[in-house]
Backbone as ProteinMPNN parsed JSONL, in Angstrom:
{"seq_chain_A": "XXXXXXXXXXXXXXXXXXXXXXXXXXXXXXXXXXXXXXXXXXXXXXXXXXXXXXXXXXXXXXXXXXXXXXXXXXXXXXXXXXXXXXXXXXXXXXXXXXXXXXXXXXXXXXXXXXXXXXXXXXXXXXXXXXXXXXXXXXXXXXXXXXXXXXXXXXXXXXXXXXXXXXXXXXXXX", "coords_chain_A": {"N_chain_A": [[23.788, 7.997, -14.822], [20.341, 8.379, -14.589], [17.831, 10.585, -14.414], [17.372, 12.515, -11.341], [15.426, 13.341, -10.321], [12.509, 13.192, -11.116], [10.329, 14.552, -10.588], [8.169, 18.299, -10.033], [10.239, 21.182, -9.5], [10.189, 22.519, -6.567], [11.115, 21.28, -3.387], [11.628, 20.048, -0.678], [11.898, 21.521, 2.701], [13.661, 21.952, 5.997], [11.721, 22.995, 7.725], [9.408, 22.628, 5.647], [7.483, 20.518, 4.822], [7.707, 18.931, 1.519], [4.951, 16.99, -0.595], [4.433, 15.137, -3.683], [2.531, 14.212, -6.006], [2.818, 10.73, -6.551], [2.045, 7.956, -7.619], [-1.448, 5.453, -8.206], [-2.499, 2.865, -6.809], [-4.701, 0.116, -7.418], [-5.789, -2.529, -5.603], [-6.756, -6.138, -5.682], [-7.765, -8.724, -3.916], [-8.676, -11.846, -2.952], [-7.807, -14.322, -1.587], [-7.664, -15.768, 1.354], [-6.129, -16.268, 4.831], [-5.477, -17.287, 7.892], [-3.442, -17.326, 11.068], [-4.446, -18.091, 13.536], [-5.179, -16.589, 17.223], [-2.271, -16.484, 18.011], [0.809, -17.061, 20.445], [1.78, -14.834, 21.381], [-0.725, -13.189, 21.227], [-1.902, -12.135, 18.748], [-2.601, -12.028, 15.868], [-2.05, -13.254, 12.489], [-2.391, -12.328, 9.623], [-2.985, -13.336, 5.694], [-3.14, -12.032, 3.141], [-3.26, -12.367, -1.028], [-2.291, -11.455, -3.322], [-4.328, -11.13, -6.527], [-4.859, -9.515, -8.828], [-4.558, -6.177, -9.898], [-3.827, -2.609, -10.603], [-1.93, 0.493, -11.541], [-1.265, 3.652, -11.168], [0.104, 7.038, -12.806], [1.604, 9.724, -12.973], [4.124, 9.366, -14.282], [4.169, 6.693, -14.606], [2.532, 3.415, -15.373], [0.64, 0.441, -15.184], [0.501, -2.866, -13.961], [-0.286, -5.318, -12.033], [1.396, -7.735, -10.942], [-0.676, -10.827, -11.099], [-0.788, -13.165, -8.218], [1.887, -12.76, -7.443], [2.779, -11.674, -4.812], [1.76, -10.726, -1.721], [-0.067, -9.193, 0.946], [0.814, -9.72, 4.144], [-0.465, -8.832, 6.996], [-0.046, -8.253, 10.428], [-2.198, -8.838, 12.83], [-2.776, -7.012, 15.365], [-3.006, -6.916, 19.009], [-4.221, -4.792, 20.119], [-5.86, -3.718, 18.246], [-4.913, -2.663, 16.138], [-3.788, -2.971, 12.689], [-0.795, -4.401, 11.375], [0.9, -3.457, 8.753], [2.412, -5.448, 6.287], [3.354, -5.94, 3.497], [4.421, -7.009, 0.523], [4.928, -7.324, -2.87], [5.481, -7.527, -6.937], [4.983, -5.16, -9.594], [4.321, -4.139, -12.698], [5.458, -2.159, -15.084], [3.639, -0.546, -17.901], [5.773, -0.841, -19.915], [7.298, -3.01, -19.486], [8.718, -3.027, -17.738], [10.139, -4.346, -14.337], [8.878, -4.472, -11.014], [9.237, -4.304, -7.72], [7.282, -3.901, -5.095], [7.64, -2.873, -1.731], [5.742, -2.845, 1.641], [5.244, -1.064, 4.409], [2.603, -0.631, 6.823], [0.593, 1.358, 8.784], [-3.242, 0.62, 9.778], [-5.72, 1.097, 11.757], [-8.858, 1.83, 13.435], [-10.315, 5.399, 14.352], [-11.859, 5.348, 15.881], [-13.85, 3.192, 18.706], [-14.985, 0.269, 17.428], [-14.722, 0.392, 14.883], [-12.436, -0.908, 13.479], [-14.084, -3.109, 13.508], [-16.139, -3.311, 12.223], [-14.975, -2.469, 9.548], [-13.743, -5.3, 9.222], [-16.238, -6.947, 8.859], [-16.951, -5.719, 6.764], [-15.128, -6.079, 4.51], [-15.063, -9.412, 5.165], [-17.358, -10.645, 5.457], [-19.73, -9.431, 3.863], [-20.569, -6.594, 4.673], [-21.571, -3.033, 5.54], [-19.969, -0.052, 3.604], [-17.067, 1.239, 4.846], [-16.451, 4.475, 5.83], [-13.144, 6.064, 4.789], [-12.407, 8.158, 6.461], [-13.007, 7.631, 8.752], [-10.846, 5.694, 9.847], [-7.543, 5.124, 10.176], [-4.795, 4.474, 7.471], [-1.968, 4.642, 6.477], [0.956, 4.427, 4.835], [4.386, 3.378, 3.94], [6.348, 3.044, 1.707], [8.724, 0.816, -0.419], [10.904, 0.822, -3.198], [12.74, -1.84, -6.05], [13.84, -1.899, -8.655], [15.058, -2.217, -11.945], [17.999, -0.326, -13.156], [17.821, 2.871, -15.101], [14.993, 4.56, -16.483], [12.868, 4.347, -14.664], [14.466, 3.685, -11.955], [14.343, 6.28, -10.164], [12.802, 5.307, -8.525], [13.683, 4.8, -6.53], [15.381, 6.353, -5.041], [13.715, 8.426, -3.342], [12.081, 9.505, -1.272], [8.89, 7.76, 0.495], [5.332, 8.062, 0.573], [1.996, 6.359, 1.518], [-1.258, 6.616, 1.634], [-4.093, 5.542, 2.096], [-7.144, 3.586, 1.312], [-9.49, 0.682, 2.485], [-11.07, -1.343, 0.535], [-13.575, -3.422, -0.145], [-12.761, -5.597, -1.305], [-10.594, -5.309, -1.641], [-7.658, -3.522, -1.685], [-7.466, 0.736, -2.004], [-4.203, 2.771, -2.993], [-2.757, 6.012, -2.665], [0.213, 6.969, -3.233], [2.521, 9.245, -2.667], [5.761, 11.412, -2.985], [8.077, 12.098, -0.833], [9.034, 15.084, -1.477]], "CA_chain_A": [[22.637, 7.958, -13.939], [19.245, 8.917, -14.99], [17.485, 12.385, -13.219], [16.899, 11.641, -9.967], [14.507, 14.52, -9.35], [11.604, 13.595, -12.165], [8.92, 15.726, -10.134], [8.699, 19.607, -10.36], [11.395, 21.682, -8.671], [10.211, 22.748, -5.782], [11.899, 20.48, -2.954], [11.698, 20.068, 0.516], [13.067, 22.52, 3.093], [13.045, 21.346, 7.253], [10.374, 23.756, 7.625], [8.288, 22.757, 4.516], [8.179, 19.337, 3.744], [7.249, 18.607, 0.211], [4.69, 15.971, -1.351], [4.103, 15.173, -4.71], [1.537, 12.777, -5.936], [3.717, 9.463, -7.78], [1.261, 7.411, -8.246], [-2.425, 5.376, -7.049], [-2.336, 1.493, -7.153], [-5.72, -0.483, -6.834], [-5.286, -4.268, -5.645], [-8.065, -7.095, -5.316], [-7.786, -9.635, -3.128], [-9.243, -13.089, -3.859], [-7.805, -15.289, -0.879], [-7.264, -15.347, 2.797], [-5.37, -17.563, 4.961], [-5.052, -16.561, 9.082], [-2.766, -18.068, 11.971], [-5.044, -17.299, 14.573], [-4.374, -17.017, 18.213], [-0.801, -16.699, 18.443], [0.88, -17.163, 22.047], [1.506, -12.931, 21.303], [-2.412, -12.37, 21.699], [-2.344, -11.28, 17.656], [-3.437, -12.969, 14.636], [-1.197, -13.29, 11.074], [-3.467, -13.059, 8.302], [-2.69, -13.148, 4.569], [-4.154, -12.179, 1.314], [-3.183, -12.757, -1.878], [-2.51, -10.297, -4.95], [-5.146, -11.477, -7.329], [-4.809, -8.654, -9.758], [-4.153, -4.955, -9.592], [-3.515, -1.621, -11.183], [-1.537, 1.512, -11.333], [-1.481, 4.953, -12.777], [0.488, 8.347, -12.247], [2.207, 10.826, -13.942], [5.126, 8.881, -14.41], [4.289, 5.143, -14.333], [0.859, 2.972, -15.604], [1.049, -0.682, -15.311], [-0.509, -3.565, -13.653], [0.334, -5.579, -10.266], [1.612, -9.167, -11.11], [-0.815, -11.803, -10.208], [0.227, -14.2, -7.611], [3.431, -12.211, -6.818], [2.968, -11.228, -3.619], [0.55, -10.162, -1.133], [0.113, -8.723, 2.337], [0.934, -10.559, 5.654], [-0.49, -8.595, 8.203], [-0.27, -8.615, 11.817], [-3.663, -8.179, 13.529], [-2.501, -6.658, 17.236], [-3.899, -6.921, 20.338], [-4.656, -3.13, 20.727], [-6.922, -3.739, 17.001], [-4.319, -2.05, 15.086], [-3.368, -3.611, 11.465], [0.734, -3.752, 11.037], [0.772, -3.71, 7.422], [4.07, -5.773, 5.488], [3.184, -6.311, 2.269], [5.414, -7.308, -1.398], [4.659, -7.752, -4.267], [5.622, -7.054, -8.024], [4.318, -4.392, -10.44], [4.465, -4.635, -14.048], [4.802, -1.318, -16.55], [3.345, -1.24, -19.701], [6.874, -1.213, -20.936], [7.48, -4.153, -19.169], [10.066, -3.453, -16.409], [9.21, -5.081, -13.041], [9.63, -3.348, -9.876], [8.941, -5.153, -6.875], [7.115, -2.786, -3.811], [7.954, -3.54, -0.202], [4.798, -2.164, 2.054], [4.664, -1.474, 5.78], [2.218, 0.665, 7.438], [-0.953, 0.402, 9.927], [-4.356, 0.602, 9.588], [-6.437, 1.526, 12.868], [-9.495, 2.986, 13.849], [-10.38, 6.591, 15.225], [-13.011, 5.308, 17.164], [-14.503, 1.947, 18.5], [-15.829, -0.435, 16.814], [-14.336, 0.889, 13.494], [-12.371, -2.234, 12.739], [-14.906, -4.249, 13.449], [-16.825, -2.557, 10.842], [-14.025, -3.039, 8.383], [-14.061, -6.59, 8.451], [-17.328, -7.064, 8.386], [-16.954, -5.068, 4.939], [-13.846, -7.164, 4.123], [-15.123, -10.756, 5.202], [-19.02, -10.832, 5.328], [-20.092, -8.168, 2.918], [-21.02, -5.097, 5.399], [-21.54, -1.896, 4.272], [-18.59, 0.198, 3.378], [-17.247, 2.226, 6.065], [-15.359, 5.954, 5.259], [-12.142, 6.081, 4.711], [-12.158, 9.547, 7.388], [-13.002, 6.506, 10.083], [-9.813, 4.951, 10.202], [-5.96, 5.629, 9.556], [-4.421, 3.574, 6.876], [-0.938, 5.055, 6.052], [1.586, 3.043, 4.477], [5.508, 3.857, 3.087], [6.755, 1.567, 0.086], [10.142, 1.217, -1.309], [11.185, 0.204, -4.497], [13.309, -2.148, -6.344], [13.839, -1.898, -10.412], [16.378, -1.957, -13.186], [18.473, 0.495, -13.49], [16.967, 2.612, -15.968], [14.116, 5.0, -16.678], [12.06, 4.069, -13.684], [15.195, 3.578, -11.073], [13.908, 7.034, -9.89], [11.391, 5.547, -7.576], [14.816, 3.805, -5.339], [16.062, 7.203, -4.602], [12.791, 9.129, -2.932], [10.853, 8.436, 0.117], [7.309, 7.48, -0.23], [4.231, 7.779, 2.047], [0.954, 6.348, 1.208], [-2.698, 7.231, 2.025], [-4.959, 4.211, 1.641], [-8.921, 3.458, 1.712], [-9.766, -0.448, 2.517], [-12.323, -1.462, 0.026], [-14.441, -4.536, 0.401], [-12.425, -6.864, -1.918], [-8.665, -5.107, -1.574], [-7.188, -1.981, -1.148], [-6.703, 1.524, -3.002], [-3.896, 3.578, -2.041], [-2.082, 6.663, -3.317], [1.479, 7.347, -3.178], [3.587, 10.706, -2.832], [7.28, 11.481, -3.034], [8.477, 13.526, -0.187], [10.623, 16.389, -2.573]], "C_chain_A": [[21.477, 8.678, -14.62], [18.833, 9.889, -13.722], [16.621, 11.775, -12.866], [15.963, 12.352, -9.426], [12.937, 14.817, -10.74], [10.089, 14.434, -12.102], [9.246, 17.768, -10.335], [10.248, 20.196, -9.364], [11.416, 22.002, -7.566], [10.558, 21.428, -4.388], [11.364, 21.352, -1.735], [12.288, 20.888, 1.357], [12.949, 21.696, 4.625], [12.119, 21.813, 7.915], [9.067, 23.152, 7.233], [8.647, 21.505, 4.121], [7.154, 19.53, 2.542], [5.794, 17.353, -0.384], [3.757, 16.209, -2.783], [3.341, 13.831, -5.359], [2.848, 12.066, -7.227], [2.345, 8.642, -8.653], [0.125, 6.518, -7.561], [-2.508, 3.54, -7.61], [-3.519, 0.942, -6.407], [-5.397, -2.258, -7.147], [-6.345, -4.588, -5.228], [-7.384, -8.567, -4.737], [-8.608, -10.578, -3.116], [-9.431, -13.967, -2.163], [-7.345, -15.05, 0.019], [-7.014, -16.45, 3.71], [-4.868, -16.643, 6.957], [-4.124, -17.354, 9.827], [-3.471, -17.169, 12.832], [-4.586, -17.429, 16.163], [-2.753, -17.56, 18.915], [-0.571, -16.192, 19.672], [1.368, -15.197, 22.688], [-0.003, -12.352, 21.63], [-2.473, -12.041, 20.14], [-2.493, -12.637, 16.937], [-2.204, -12.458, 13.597], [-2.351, -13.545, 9.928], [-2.418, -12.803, 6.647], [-3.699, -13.564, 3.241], [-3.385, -11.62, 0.02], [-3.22, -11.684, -3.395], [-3.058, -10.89, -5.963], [-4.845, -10.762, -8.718], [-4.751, -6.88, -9.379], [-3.855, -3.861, -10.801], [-2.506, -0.615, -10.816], [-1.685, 2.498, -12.149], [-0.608, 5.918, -11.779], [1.145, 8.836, -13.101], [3.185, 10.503, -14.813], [5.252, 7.378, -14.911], [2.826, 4.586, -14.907], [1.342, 1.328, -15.645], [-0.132, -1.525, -14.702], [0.465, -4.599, -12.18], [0.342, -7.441, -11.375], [0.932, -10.022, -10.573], [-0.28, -12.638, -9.317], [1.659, -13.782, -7.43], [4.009, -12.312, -5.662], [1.398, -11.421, -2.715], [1.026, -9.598, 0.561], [-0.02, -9.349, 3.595], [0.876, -9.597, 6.963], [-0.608, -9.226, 9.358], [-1.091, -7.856, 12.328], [-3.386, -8.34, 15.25], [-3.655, -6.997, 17.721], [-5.217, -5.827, 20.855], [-5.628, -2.859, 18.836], [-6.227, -2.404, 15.65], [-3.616, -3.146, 13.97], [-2.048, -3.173, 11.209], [1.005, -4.4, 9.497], [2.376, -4.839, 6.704], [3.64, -6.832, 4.196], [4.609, -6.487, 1.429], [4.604, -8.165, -2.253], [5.406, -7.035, -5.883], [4.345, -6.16, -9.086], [4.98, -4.716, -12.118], [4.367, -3.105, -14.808], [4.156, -1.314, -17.61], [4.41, -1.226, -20.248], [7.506, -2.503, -20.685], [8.649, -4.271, -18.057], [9.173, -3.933, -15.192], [9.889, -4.41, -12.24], [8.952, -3.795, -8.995], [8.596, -4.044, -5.669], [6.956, -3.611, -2.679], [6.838, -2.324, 0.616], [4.795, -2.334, 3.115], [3.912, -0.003, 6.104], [1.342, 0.175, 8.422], [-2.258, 0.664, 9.409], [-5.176, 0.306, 11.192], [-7.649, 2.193, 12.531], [-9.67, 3.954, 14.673], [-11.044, 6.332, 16.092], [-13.642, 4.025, 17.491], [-15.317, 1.098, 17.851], [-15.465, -0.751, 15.163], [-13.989, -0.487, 12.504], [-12.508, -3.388, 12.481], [-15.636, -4.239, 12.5], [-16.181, -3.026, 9.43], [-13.423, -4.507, 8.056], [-15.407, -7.415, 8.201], [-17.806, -6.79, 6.748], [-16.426, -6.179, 4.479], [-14.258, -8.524, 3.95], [-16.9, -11.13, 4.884], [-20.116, -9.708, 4.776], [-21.025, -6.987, 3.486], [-20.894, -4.308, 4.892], [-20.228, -1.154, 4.474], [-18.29, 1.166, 4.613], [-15.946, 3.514, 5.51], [-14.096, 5.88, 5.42], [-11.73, 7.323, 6.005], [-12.356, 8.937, 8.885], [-12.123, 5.919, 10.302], [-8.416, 5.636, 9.526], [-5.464, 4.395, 8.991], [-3.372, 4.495, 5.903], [0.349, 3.84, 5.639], [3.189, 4.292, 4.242], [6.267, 2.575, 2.811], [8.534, 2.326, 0.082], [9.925, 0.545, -2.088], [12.242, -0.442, -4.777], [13.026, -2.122, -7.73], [15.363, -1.602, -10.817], [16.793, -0.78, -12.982], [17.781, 1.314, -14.824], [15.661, 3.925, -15.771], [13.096, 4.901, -15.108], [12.661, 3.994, -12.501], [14.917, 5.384, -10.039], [13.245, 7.014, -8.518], [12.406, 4.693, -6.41], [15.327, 5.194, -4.791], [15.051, 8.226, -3.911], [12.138, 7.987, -1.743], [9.197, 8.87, -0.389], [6.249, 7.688, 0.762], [2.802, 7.595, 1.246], [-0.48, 6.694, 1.99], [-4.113, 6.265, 1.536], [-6.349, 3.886, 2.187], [-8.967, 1.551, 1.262], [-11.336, -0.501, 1.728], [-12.801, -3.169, 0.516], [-13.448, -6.062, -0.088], [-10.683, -6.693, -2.265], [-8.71, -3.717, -1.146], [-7.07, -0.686, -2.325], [-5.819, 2.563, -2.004], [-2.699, 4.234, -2.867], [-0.81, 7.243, -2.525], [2.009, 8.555, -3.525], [4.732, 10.61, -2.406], [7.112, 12.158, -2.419], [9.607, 14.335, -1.232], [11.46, 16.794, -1.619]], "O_chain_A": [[21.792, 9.678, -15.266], [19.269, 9.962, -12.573], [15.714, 11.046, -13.268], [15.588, 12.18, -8.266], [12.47, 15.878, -11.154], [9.227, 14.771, -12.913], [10.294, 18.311, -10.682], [11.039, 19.502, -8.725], [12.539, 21.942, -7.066], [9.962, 20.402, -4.716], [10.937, 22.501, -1.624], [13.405, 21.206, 0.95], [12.16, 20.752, 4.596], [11.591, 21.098, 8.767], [8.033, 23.065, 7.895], [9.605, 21.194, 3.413], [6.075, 20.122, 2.589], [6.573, 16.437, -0.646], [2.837, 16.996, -3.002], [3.643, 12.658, -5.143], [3.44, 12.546, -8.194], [1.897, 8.729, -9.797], [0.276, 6.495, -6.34], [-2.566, 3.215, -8.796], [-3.63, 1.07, -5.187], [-5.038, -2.928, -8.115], [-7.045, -3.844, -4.54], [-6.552, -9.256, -5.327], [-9.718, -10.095, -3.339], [-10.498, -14.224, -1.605], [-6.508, -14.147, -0.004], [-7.57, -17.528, 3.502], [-4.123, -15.674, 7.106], [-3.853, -18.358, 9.168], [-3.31, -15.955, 12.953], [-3.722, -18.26, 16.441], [-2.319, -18.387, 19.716], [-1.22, -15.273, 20.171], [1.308, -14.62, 23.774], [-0.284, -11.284, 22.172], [-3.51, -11.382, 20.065], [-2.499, -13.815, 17.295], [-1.522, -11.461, 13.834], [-2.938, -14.554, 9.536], [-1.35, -12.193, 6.602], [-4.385, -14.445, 2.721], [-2.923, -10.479, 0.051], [-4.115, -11.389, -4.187], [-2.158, -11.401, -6.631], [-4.597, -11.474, -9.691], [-5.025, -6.63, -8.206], [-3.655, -4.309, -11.93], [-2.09, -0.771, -9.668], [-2.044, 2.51, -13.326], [-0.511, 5.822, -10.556], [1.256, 8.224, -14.163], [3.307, 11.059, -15.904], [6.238, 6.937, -15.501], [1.921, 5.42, -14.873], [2.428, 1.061, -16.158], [-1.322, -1.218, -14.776], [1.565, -4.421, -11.657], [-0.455, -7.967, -12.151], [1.404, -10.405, -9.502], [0.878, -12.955, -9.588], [2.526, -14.641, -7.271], [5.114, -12.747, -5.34], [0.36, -12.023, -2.993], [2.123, -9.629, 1.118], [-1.157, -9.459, 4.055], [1.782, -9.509, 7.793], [-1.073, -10.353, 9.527], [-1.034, -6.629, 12.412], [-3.625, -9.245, 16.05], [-4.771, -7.261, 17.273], [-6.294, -5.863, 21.451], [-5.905, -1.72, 18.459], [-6.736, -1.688, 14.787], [-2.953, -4.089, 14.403], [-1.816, -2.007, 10.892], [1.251, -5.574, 9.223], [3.461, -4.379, 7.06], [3.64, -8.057, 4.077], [5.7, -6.069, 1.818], [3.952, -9.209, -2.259], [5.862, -5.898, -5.762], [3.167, -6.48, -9.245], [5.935, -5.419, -12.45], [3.232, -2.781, -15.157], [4.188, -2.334, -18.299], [4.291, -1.658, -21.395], [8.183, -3.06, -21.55], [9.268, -5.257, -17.656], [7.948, -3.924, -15.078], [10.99, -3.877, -12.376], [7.758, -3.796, -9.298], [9.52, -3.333, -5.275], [6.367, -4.688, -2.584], [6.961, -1.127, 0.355], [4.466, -3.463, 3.48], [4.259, 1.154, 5.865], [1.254, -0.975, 8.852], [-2.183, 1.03, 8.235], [-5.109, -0.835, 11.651], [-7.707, 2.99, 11.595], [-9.298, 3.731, 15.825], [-10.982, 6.952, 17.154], [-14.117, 3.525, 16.471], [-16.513, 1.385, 17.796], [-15.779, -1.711, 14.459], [-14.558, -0.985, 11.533], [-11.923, -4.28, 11.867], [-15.8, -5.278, 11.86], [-16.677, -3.7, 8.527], [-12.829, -4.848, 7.034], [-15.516, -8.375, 7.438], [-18.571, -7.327, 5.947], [-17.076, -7.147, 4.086], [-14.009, -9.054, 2.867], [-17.334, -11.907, 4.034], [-21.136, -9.316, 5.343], [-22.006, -6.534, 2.895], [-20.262, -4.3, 3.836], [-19.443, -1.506, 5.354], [-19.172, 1.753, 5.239], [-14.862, 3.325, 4.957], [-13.851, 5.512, 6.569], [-10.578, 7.24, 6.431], [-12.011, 9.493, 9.927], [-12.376, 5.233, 11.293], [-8.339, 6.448, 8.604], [-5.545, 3.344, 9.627], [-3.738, 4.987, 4.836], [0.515, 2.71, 6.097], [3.173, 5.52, 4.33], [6.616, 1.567, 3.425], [9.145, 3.366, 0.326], [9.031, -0.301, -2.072], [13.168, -0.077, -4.053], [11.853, -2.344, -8.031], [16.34, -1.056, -10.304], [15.938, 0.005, -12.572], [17.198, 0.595, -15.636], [15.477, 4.162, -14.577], [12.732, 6.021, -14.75], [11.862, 4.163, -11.58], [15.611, 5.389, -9.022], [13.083, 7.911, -7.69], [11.884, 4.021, -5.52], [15.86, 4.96, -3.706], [15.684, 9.28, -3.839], [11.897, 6.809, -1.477], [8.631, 9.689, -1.113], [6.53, 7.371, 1.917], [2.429, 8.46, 0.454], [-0.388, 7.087, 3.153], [-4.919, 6.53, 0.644], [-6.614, 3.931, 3.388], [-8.629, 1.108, 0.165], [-12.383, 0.034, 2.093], [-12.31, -3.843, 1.421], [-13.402, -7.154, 0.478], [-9.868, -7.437, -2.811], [-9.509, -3.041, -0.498], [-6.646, -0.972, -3.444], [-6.152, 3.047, -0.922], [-1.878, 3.598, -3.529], [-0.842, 7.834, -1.445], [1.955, 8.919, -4.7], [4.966, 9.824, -1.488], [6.289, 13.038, -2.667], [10.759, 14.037, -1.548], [12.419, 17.512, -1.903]]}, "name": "protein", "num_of_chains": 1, "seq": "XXXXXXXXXXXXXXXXXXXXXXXXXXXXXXXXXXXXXXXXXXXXXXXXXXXXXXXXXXXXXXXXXXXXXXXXXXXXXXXXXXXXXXXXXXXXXXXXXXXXXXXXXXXXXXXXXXXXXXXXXXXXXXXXXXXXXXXXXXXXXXXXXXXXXXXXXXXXXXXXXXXXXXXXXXXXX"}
């Protein structure tokens, strides 16, 4: 088995949880595709992994075009239920496929009306401190140098930009 603990030492207690930054993955989004008016009251949209990045201490790579993308569900109550996949790419070349659910809401009315206005009809950007957009990923990869990121829980912290998403990842220790 490869070491399963490649962050510093300090570790979690039930007190004190831990996080340690992994790593920050920026994706662009190209294409969009809704099922609107479903007999639920919500909407299904989907967009399209165009291209992408990563970086962190540990990892640098690039997001597999056309892999994946994110199939949210746009509630009733104007909350975003995130369930993304897609593949990542190292520069060494292993592939590691991330599974993404989280939400995306605003603090205050109007917010994510704002944010597609950004998103769909080029409005101005709106703060990331205006809305909650938390995510937690798992991983799949080779055995292997990178199998590291199957044995940690994850929680992300994500800012909706105009043309995709950026959003940084920490290991609970």
């Amino acid at each position: 088995m490869t070491d399963a603990t490649p962050f510093s030492s300090a570790t979690s207690t039930l007190h004190e949880p831990r996080l340690e930054f992994a790593m920050e993955v920026r994706l662009w989004f190209a294409r969009v595709q809704t099922i609107p008016d479903m007999p639920s009251g919500a909407t299904r949209g989907a967009v399209y992994v165009d291209r992408g990045e990563f970086v962190g201490p540990l990892l640098r790579g690039k997001a597999v075009p056309q892999s994946g993308g994110d199939y949210a569900l746009f509630r009733p109550d104007d909350t975003v239920a995130l369930d993304a996949r897609y593949m990542l790419e190292e520069e060494d070349g292993t592939l590691i496929l991330l599974q993404n659910r989280g939400y995306l809401w605003g603090y205050e009315p109007g917010t994510m009306q704002r944010l597609r206005e950004m998103a769909f009809a080029g409005g101005p950007s709106v703060d990331p401190g205006e809305y909650y957009f938390r995510a937690c990923p798992t991983f799949e990869v080779q055995r292997g140098k990178h199998d590291w990121l199957t044995r940690h829980v994850f929680v992300g912290v994500g800012q909706r930009k105009a043309d995709g998403n950026l959003i940084r990842y920490y290991a609970l220790r």
